[in-house]
C-alpha positions in Angstrom: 2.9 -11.4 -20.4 1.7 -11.1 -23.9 2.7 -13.5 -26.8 5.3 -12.9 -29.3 4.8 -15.9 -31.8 7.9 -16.1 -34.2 9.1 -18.6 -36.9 11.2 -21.8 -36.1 14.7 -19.6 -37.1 14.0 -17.3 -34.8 13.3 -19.4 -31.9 16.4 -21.5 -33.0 18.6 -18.3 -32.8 17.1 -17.0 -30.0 17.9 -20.0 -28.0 21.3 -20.4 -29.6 20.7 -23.6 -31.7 19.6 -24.6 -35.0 16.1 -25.1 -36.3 17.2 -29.0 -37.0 17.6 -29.0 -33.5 13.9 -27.6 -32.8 12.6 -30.3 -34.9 14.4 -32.9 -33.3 13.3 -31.6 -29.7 10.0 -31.6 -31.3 10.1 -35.3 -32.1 11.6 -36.2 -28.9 8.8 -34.1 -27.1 10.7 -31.4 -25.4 10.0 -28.7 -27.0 6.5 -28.1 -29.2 5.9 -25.5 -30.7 3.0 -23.1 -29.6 0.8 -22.9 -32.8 1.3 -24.1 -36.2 0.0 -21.8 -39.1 -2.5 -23.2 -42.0 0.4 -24.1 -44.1 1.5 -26.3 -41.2 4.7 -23.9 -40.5 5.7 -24.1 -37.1 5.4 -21.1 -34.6 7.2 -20.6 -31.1 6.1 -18.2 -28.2 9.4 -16.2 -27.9 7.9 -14.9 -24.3 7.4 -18.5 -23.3 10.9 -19.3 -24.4 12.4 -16.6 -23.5 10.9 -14.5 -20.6 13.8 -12.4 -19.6 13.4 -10.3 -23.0 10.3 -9.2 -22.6 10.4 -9.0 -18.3 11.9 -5.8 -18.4 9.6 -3.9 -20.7 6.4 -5.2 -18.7 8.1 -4.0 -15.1 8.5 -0.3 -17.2 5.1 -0.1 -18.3 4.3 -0.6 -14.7 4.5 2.5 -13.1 5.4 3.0 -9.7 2.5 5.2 -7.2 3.4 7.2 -3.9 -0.3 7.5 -1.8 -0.8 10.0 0.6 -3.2 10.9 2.6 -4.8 12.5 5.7 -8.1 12.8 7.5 -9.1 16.4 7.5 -8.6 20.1 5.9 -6.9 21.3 8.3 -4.3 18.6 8.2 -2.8 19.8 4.9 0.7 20.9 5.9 1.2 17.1 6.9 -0.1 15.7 3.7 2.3 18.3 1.8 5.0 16.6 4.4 3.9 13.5 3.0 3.9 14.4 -1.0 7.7 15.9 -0.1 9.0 12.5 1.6 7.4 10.3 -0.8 8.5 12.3 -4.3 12.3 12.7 -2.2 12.2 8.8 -1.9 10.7 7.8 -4.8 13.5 10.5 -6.7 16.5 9.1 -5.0 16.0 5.4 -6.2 15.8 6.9 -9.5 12.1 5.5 -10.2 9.6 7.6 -12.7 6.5 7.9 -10.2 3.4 9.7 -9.7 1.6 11.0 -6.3 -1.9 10.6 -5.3 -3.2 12.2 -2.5 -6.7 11.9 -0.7 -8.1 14.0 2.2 -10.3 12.3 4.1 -10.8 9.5 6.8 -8.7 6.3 6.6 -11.8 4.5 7.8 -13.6 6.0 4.7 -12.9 3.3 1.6 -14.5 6.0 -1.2 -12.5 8.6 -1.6 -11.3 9.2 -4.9 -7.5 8.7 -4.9 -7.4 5.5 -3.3 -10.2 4.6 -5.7 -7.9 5.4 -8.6 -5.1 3.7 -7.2 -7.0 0.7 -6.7 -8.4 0.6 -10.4 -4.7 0.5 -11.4 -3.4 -2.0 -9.0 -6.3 -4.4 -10.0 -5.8 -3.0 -14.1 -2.1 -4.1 -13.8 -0.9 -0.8 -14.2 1.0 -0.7 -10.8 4.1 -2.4 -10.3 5.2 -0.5 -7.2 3.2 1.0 -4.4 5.0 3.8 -1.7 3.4 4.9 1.4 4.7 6.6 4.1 3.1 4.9 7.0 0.8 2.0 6.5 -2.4 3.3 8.5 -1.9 6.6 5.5 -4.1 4.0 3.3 -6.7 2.9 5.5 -7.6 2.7 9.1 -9.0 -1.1 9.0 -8.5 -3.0 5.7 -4.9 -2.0 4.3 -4.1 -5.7 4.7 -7.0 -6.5 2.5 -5.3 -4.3 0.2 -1.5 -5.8 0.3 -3.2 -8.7 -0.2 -4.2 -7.6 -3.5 -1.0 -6.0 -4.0 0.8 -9.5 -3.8 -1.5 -11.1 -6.0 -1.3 -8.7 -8.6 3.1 -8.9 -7.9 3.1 -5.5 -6.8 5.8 -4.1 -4.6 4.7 -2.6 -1.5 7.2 0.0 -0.1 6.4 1.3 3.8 9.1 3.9 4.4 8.8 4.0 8.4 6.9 0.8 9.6 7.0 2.7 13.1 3.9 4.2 14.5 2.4 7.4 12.6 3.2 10.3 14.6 -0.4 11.7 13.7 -2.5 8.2 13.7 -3.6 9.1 17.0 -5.3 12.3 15.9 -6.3 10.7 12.7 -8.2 7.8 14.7 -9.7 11.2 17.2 -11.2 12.8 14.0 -12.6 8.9 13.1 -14.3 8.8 16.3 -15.8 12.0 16.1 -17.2 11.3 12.7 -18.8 8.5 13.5 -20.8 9.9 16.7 -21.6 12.9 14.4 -23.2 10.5 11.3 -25.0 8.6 14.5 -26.4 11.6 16.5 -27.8 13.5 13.6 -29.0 10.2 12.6 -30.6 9.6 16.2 -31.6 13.2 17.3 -31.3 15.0 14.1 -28.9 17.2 11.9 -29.9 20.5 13.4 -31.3 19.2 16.4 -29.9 21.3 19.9 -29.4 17.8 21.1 -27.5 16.6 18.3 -25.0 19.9 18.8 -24.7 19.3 22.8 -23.6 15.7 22.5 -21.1 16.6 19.4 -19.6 19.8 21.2 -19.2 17.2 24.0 -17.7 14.9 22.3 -15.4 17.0 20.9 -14.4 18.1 23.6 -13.5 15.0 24.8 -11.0 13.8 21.5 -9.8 17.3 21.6 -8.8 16.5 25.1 -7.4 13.5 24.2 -5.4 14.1 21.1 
Protein backbone atom coordinates (compact mmCIF):
# COMPACT_ATOMS: atom_id res chain seq x y z
CA UNK A 1 0.00 0.00 0.00
CA UNK A 2 1.62 3.25 -1.01
CA UNK A 3 2.02 6.29 1.44
CA UNK A 4 -0.22 9.22 1.62
CA UNK A 5 1.65 11.55 4.04
CA UNK A 6 -0.80 14.46 5.14
CA UNK A 7 -0.59 17.34 7.73
CA UNK A 8 -1.49 16.97 11.53
CA UNK A 9 -5.38 18.54 10.58
CA UNK A 10 -5.87 16.16 8.39
CA UNK A 11 -4.94 13.11 10.28
CA UNK A 12 -6.86 14.75 13.25
CA UNK A 13 -10.11 14.89 10.99
CA UNK A 14 -9.62 11.92 9.43
CA UNK A 15 -9.63 10.10 12.67
CA UNK A 16 -12.30 12.24 14.13
CA UNK A 17 -10.31 14.28 16.71
CA UNK A 18 -8.45 17.32 17.13
CA UNK A 19 -4.88 17.99 16.28
CA UNK A 20 -4.33 18.90 20.28
CA UNK A 21 -5.31 15.53 20.68
CA UNK A 22 -2.42 14.21 18.12
CA UNK A 23 -0.02 16.03 20.06
CA UNK A 24 -1.02 14.79 23.22
CA UNK A 25 -0.98 11.09 21.82
CA UNK A 26 2.30 12.07 20.56
CA UNK A 27 3.63 12.86 24.00
CA UNK A 28 2.02 10.07 25.62
CA UNK A 29 3.58 7.75 22.81
CA UNK A 30 0.64 6.34 21.09
CA UNK A 31 0.56 7.84 18.15
CA UNK A 32 3.94 9.35 16.24
CA UNK A 33 3.79 10.79 13.49
CA UNK A 34 5.54 9.15 10.33
CA UNK A 35 8.01 11.95 9.15
CA UNK A 36 8.49 15.36 10.22
CA UNK A 37 9.34 18.00 7.40
CA UNK A 38 12.53 20.43 7.73
CA UNK A 39 10.54 23.01 9.41
CA UNK A 40 9.82 20.30 12.09
CA UNK A 41 5.96 20.15 10.95
CA UNK A 42 4.55 17.04 11.66
CA UNK A 43 3.40 14.48 8.95
CA UNK A 44 1.02 11.28 9.34
CA UNK A 45 0.66 8.26 6.89
CA UNK A 46 -3.09 8.53 6.25
CA UNK A 47 -2.77 4.72 4.69
CA UNK A 48 -1.21 3.71 7.98
CA UNK A 49 -3.93 5.40 9.85
CA UNK A 50 -6.44 4.67 7.95
CA UNK A 51 -6.22 1.53 5.65
CA UNK A 52 -9.76 1.08 4.75
CA UNK A 53 -9.67 4.35 2.42
CA UNK A 54 -7.26 3.37 0.29
CA UNK A 55 -8.05 -0.78 0.48
CA UNK A 56 -10.54 -0.53 -2.10
CA UNK A 57 -8.75 1.33 -4.81
CA UNK A 58 -5.62 -1.11 -4.55
CA UNK A 59 -8.17 -4.42 -4.79
CA UNK A 60 -9.57 -2.31 -8.23
CA UNK A 61 -6.26 -1.79 -9.71
CA UNK A 62 -5.95 -5.51 -9.32
CA UNK A 63 -7.52 -7.07 -12.03
CA UNK A 64 -9.08 -10.28 -11.95
CA UNK A 65 -7.55 -13.18 -14.84
CA UNK A 66 -9.60 -16.28 -16.20
CA UNK A 67 -6.59 -19.03 -17.61
CA UNK A 68 -7.40 -21.49 -19.95
CA UNK A 69 -5.82 -23.92 -21.43
CA UNK A 70 -5.40 -27.26 -23.29
CA UNK A 71 -2.66 -29.53 -24.63
CA UNK A 72 -3.03 -29.78 -28.34
CA UNK A 73 -4.52 -28.10 -31.73
CA UNK A 74 -6.89 -30.21 -32.09
CA UNK A 75 -8.37 -29.65 -28.67
CA UNK A 76 -9.69 -26.18 -29.53
CA UNK A 77 -13.38 -26.57 -29.24
CA UNK A 78 -12.69 -27.45 -25.49
CA UNK A 79 -10.50 -24.48 -24.88
CA UNK A 80 -13.35 -22.21 -26.53
CA UNK A 81 -15.63 -24.30 -23.85
CA UNK A 82 -13.36 -23.12 -21.40
CA UNK A 83 -13.04 -19.17 -22.50
CA UNK A 84 -17.16 -19.45 -22.61
CA UNK A 85 -17.51 -20.81 -18.84
CA UNK A 86 -14.79 -18.74 -17.50
CA UNK A 87 -15.98 -15.15 -19.23
CA UNK A 88 -19.95 -16.52 -18.11
CA UNK A 89 -18.58 -16.77 -14.54
CA UNK A 90 -16.34 -14.22 -14.28
CA UNK A 91 -19.61 -11.85 -15.94
CA UNK A 92 -22.14 -13.01 -13.55
CA UNK A 93 -20.19 -11.93 -10.33
CA UNK A 94 -19.98 -8.69 -11.99
CA UNK A 95 -15.98 -8.62 -11.96
CA UNK A 96 -13.99 -6.57 -14.97
CA UNK A 97 -11.70 -9.64 -16.22
CA UNK A 98 -9.54 -10.68 -18.93
CA UNK A 99 -8.86 -14.29 -20.47
CA UNK A 100 -5.66 -15.93 -21.23
CA UNK A 101 -5.44 -18.90 -23.06
CA UNK A 102 -2.41 -21.28 -23.82
CA UNK A 103 -2.29 -24.37 -26.10
CA UNK A 104 0.03 -26.55 -25.15
CA UNK A 105 1.06 -29.30 -22.54
CA UNK A 106 0.30 -28.74 -18.83
CA UNK A 107 3.59 -30.48 -18.15
CA UNK A 108 5.19 -27.66 -20.31
CA UNK A 109 5.97 -24.51 -17.75
CA UNK A 110 6.97 -22.05 -20.99
CA UNK A 111 4.20 -21.36 -22.81
CA UNK A 112 3.51 -17.86 -23.17
CA UNK A 113 0.16 -17.19 -21.40
CA UNK A 114 0.87 -18.75 -18.24
CA UNK A 115 4.15 -16.90 -18.49
CA UNK A 116 2.19 -13.64 -18.69
CA UNK A 117 0.06 -14.51 -16.10
CA UNK A 118 2.70 -15.31 -13.89
CA UNK A 119 4.67 -11.93 -14.47
CA UNK A 120 1.42 -10.30 -13.23
CA UNK A 121 0.71 -12.37 -10.21
CA UNK A 122 4.48 -11.91 -9.05
CA UNK A 123 4.11 -7.79 -10.43
CA UNK A 124 1.03 -7.42 -8.15
CA UNK A 125 -1.16 -6.89 -10.82
CA UNK A 126 -3.50 -9.89 -10.10
CA UNK A 127 -5.86 -9.86 -7.38
CA UNK A 128 -7.95 -12.70 -8.55
CA UNK A 129 -7.16 -15.86 -10.45
CA UNK A 130 -10.17 -18.18 -12.25
CA UNK A 131 -9.64 -21.53 -13.65
CA UNK A 132 -11.87 -24.01 -14.64
CA UNK A 133 -10.22 -27.11 -13.34
CA UNK A 134 -7.00 -26.93 -11.44
CA UNK A 135 -4.78 -29.47 -13.68
CA UNK A 136 -5.91 -26.48 -16.79
CA UNK A 137 -2.70 -24.71 -15.24
CA UNK A 138 -0.18 -27.28 -15.02
CA UNK A 139 0.11 -31.04 -14.93
CA UNK A 140 2.79 -31.08 -11.80
CA UNK A 141 3.47 -27.73 -10.07
CA UNK A 142 0.02 -25.81 -9.88
CA UNK A 143 0.57 -25.95 -6.08
CA UNK A 144 3.82 -24.30 -6.45
CA UNK A 145 1.82 -21.74 -8.16
CA UNK A 146 -1.09 -21.20 -5.42
CA UNK A 147 1.53 -21.01 -3.29
CA UNK A 148 2.59 -17.87 -4.95
CA UNK A 149 -0.82 -16.87 -5.34
CA UNK A 150 -1.31 -16.74 -1.48
CA UNK A 151 1.71 -14.98 -0.90
CA UNK A 152 1.14 -12.38 -3.19
CA UNK A 153 -2.96 -12.33 -1.43
CA UNK A 154 -4.43 -13.46 -4.60
CA UNK A 155 -7.74 -15.12 -4.83
CA UNK A 156 -7.64 -18.36 -6.39
CA UNK A 157 -11.16 -19.37 -7.81
CA UNK A 158 -11.50 -23.37 -9.13
CA UNK A 159 -14.96 -23.53 -10.59
CA UNK A 160 -15.32 -27.46 -10.46
CA UNK A 161 -12.66 -28.99 -8.10
CA UNK A 162 -13.95 -32.45 -9.56
CA UNK A 163 -11.83 -34.34 -11.93
CA UNK A 164 -11.34 -32.75 -15.60
CA UNK A 165 -13.35 -34.66 -17.87
CA UNK A 166 -10.42 -34.37 -20.51
CA UNK A 167 -7.29 -34.71 -17.94
CA UNK A 168 -7.11 -38.10 -18.96
CA UNK A 169 -6.43 -37.36 -22.67
CA UNK A 170 -4.43 -34.39 -21.72
CA UNK A 171 -1.98 -36.69 -19.52
CA UNK A 172 -2.25 -39.38 -23.01
CA UNK A 173 -0.89 -36.55 -25.22
CA UNK A 174 1.96 -35.79 -22.15
CA UNK A 175 2.99 -39.22 -22.39
CA UNK A 176 3.33 -39.38 -25.98
CA UNK A 177 5.39 -36.21 -25.96
CA UNK A 178 7.70 -37.32 -23.92
CA UNK A 179 8.56 -40.82 -25.70
CA UNK A 180 8.63 -38.67 -28.87
CA UNK A 181 11.43 -35.92 -27.47
CA UNK A 182 13.29 -39.31 -26.09
CA UNK A 183 13.15 -41.53 -29.15
CA UNK A 184 14.28 -38.96 -31.64
CA UNK A 185 16.70 -38.20 -29.02
CA UNK A 186 17.78 -42.00 -28.83
CA UNK A 187 17.33 -43.27 -32.43
CA UNK A 188 16.93 -40.04 -34.27
CA UNK A 189 14.21 -37.50 -35.58
CA UNK A 190 13.76 -39.13 -38.98
CA UNK A 191 15.05 -42.36 -38.02
CA UNK A 192 12.49 -45.57 -39.26
CA UNK A 193 13.04 -46.63 -35.74
CA UNK A 194 12.14 -43.59 -34.18
CA UNK A 195 8.58 -43.66 -36.35
CA UNK A 196 7.92 -47.58 -35.46
CA UNK A 197 8.20 -46.97 -31.65
CA UNK A 198 6.03 -43.58 -31.88
CA UNK A 199 3.30 -45.05 -34.20
CA UNK A 200 3.34 -47.79 -31.43
CA UNK A 201 3.03 -45.75 -28.94
CA UNK A 202 0.48 -44.02 -30.21
CA UNK A 203 -1.33 -46.56 -30.64
CA UNK A 204 -1.20 -47.59 -27.40
CA UNK A 205 -2.64 -43.88 -25.58
CA UNK A 206 -4.96 -43.75 -28.51
CA UNK A 207 -6.19 -47.07 -27.17
CA UNK A 208 -6.28 -45.91 -23.95
CA UNK A 209 -7.83 -42.46 -23.96
Amino acid sequence: MSRKLVPIQDAADALGVSAQTLRRWEREGRLLPDERTAGGRRRYDLARLKPELFRAADESARRTVAYARVSSHDQTDDLERQKQVLEIYCARQGWTFEVIADLGSGMNDHKKGLKRLLDAIIGGEVGRLVITHKDRLLRFGAELVFAICEAKGVEVVILNQGEDSTFEEDVAKDVLDIITVFSARLYGARSPKNQKLIDAVRGVVEGAA
